[in-house]
C-alpha positions in Angstrom: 0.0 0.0 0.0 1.6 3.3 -0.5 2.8 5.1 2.7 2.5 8.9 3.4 3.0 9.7 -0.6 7.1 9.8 -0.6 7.6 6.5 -2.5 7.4 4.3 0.1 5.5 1.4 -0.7 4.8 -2.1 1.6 4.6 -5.3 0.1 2.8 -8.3 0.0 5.6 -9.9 2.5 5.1 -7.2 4.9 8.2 -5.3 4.3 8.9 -1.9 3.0 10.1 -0.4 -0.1 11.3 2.8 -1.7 12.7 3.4 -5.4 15.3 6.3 -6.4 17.2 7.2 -9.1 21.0 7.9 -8.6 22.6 9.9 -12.0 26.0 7.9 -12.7 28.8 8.7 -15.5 26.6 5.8 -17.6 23.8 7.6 -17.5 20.4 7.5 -14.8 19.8 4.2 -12.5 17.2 3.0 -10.2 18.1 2.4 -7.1 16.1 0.2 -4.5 15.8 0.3 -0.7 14.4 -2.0 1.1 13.4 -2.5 5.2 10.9 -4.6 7.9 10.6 -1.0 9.4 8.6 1.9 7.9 10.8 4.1 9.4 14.1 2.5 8.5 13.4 2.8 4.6 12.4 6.3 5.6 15.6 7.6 7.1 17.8 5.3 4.2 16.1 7.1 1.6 16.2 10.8 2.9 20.5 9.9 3.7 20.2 8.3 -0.2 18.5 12.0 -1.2 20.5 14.1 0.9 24.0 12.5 -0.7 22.7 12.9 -4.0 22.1 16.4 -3.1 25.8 16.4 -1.6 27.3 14.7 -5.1 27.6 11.7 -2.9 26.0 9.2 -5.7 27.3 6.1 -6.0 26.7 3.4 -8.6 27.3 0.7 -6.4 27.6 -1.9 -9.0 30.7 -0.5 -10.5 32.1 1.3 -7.3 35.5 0.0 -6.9 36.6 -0.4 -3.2 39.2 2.0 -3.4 36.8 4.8 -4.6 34.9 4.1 -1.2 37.9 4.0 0.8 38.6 7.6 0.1 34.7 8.6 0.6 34.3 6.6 3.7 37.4 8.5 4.8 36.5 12.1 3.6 32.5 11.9 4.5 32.8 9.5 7.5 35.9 10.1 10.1 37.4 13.5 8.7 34.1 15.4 10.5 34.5 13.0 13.6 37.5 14.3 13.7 35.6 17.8 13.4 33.2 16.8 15.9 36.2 16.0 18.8 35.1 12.3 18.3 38.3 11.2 16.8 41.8 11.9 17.6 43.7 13.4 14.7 46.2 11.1 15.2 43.8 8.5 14.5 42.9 9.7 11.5 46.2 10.1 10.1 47.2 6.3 11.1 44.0 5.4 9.4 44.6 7.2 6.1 47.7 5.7 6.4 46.8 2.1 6.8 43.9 2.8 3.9 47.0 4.4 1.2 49.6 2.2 2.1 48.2 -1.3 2.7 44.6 -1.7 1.4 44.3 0.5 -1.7 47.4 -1.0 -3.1 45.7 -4.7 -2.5 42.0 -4.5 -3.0 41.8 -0.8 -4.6 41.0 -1.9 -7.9 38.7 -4.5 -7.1 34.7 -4.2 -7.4 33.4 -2.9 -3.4 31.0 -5.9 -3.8 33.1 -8.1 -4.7 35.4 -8.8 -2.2 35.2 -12.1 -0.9 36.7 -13.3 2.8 39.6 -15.6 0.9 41.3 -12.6 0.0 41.0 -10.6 2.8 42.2 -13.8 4.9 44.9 -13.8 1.9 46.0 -10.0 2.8 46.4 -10.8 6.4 48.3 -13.6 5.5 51.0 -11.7 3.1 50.9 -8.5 5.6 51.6 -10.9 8.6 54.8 -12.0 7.0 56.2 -8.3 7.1 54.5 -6.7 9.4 54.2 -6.7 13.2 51.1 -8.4 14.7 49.6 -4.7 16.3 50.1 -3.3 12.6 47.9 -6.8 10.7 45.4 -6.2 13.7 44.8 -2.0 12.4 44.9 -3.0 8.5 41.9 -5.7 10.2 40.2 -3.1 12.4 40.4 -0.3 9.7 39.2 -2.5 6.7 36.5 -3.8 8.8 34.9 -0.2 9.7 34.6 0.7 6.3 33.0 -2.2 5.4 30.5 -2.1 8.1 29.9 1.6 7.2 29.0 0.3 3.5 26.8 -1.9 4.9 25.1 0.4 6.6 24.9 2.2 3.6 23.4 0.1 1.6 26.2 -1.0 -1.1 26.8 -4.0 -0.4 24.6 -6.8 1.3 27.3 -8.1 4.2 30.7 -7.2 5.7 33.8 -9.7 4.1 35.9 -8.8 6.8 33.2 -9.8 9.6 34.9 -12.5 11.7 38.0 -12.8 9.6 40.4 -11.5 12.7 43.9 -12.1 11.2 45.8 -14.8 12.9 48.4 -12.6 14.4 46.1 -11.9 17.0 45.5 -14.8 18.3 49.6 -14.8 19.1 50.2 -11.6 20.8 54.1 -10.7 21.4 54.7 -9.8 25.2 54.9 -6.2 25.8 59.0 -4.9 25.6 60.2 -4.0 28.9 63.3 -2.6 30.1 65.1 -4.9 32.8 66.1 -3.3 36.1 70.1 -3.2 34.7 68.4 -1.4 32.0 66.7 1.2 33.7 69.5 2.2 35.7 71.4 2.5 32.8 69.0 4.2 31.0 68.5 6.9 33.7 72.4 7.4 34.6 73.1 8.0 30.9 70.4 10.7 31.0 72.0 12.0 34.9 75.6 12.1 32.9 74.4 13.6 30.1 72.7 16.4 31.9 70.0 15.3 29.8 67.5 18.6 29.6 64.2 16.3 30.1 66.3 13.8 32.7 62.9 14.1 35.3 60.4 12.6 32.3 62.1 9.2 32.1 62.1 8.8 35.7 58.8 10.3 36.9 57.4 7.8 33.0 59.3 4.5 34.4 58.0 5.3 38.6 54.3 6.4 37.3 53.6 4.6 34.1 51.9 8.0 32.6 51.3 8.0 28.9 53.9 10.1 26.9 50.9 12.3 26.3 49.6 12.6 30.0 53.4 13.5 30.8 53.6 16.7 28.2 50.5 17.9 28.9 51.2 18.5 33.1 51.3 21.0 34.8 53.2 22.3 37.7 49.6 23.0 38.9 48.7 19.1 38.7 51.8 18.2 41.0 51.8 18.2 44.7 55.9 17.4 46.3 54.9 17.7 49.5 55.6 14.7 52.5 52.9 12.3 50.1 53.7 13.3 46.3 51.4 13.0 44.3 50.1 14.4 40.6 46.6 14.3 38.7 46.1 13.8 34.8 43.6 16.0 33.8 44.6 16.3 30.2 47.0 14.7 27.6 49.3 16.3 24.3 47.2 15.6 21.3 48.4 16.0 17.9 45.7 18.1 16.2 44.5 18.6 12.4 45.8 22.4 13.3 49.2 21.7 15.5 50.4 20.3 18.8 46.5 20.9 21.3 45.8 20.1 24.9 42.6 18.0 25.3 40.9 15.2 27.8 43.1 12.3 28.5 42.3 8.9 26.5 39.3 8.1 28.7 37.4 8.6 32.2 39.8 6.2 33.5 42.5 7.8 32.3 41.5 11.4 35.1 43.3 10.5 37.9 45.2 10.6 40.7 48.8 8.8 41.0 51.1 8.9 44.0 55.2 10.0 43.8 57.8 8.0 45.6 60.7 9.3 47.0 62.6 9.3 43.4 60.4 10.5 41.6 59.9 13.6 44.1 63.2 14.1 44.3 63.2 14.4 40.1 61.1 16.7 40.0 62.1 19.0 42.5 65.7 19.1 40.8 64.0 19.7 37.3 61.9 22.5 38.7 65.1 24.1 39.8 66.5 23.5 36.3 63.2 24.8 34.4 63.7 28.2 36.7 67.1 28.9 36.1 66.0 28.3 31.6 63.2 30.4 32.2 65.3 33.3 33.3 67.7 32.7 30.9 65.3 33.1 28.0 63.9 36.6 27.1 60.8 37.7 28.9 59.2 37.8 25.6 59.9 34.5 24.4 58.9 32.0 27.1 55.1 30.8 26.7 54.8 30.6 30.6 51.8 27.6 29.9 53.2 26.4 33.6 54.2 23.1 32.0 56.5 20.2 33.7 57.6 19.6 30.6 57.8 22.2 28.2 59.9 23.4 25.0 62.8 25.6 25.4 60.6 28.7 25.7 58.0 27.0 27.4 55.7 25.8 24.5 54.8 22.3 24.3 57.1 19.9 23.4 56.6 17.8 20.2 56.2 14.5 20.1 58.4 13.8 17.4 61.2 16.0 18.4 61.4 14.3 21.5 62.0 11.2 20.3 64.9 12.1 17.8 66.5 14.4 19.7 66.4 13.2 22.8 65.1 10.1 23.7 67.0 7.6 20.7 70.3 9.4 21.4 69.7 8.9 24.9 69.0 5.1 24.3 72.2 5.3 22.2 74.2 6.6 25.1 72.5 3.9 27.3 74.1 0.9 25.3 69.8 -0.4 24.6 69.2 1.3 20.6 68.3 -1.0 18.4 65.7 -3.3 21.1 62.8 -1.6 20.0 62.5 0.3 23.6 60.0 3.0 22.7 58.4 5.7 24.6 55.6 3.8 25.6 58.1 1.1 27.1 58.7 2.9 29.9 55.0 2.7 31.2 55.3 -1.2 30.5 57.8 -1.3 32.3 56.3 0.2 35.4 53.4 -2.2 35.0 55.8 -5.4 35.0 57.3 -3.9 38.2 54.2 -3.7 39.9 52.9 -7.0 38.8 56.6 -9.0 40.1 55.8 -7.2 43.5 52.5 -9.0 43.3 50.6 -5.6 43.3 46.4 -6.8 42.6 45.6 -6.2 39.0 42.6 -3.9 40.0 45.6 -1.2 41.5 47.4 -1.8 38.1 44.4 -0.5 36.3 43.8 2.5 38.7 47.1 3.7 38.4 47.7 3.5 34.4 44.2 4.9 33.9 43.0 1.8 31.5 39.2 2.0 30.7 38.4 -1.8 31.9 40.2 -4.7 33.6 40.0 -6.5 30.6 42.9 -4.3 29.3 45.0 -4.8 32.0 44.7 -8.5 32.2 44.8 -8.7 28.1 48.0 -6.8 28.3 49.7 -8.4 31.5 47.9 -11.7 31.8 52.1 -13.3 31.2 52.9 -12.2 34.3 49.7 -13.0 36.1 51.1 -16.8 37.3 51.0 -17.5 40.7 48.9 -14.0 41.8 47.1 -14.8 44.7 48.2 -18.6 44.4 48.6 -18.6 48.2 45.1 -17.4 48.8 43.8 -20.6 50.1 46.5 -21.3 52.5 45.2 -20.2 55.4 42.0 -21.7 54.8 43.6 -24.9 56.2 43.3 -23.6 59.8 40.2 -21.8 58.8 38.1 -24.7 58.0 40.0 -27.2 59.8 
């Protein structure tokens, strides 16, 4: 029976359905939409209207998967990223993984025809150069898109649904630096009068993210008797330049307590960070109160932190080419806590991860034997 006069039409088997026509290079085509829901043909045909209205037409027959790629990209997550709903960053890495790994192998290929044997074949032939983490993106990113053209109607079911590659059901241990390697790390940056010498030991005695640790503020830090600092926001790398927003999640806002060492780090670099600050003319110093600024008190890049600083201190530490990274250092105050037999749920707290389930997928190697003396006492208890 017709519905409401805007083309929508229910059928015999109780479902509903709408016709359009889409204008392609080959001339006009009909285009048909169908739904168990009134409403859901409804809002598929006015988002079918409004991107034919945008130039957003596709001929979904001859739509190649790399065409959609770059849509699903340009129309999809660039106004997340807009919106504050995805981190610039994860944009980029996304663009990346969509240029340099999918394009290249399914690009050319008809969107609706991609079939699970080749995907499973991609994962296959990017396993063999690439790192697990990197197979498991190339899965996560290929998969979104697909679901997104599902969603949108241009193809009947997601190819990459289910197919997880295998790498991740093998997961490589996290890299962490021994204790011989800390302390080499952090005398090479004491000897070296290392400008940033405070970061690697308040990273490896708090397990901050690299983020958390650029965006804080003398204002976040207490070095009183009980040390302590709060992460209230993070270093972002934005669309427009280096920007201060929310740490990665609620979790993530929180409190974490300072030892003795790191107190002590701190207090020194403070001292440090006067004595530059007077140095530099008052016009140039950005006084942003950062713990770890730039050399006029801007924030620090990411980047030139890394290159300038941290792999010539790994260098100088005897430990370049192990693959220690940045983020290292925080696994390597997780694995500390977790040999002292601290309770997973404290782990959690104090890196700020969104679940347990994190903590334990990441750490779950070193878990043997945690609480494997709980029932000791029950022999006297029930005896």
């Amino acid at each position: 029976m017709p519905a409401k006069g805007d083309g929508i039409t229910k059928r015999k088997d109780g479902r509903y359905m709408a016709r359009y026509t889409v204008h392609t290079p080959d001339g006009p085509r009909r285009k048909t939409i169908y739904g168990s829901k009134y409403k859901d043909v409804e809002k598929k045909l006015n988002e079918a209207r409004a991107n034919a209205d945008k130039g957003l037409v596709f001929d979904a027959d001859n739509l190649k998967a790399g065409e959609w790629l770059d849509s699903w990209l340009s129309d999809c997550l660039k106004p997340r990223v807009r919106s504050g709903k995805m981190a610039h960053s994860t944009y980029v890495r996304t663009e990346g993984i969509v240029n340099n790994h999918l394009k290249p192998a399914l690009g050319r290929r008809k969107l609706k025809d991609l079939t699970r044997a080749e995907i499973r074949r991609l994962y296959s032939e990017k396993g063999e150069k690439l790192s697990p983490r990197s197979v498991d993106y190339i899965h996560a990113t290929l998969q979104m898109s697909l679901s997104q053209a599902v969603r949108d109607d241009l193809i009947p079911r997601n190819a990459a649904a289910g197919e997880r590659p295998r790498s991740t059901r093998n997961r490589t241990e996290a890299k962490v630096l021994s204790p011989a390697q800390v302390k080499a790390l952090l005398t090479a940056a004491s000897e070296a009068g290392t400008r940033n010498e405070a970061l690697y030991v308040v990273a490896v005695h708090t397990g901050l993210r690299q983020g958390e640790l650029l965006g804080l503020k003398w204002s976040d830090v207490s070095l009183e008797d009980a040390g302590r600092l709060s992460v209230r926001r993070s270093l972002k790398v934005t669309e427009g330049g280096l920007d201060f927003g929310p740490p990665k999640n609620k979790a993530s806002r929180r409190s974490v307590p300072l030892n003795k060492t790191a107190v002590a780090a701190l207090r020194a670099h403070r001292t440090r960070q006067n004595k530059e600050r007077l140095r530099s003319p008052g016009s140039d110093w950005r006084d942003l109160d950062l713990v770890f600024p730039n050399r006029v008190g801007g924030p620090t890049d990411h980047n030139n932190l890394y290159y300038r600083e941290y792999k010539p201190l790994l260098e100088r530490a005897g430990l370049a080419g192990e693959g220690f990274t940045f983020h290292t250092l925080r696994h390597t105050f997780a694995t500390a806590l977790f040999v002292r037999r601290e309770h997973p749920k404290v782990v959690q707290s104090l890196l700020g991860h969104s679940s347990i389930t994190q903590t334990m997928d990441t750490y779950s190697h070193l878990m043997d034997g945690i609480g494997g003396d709980a029932v000791d006492g029950l022999d006297g208890a029930f005896g």
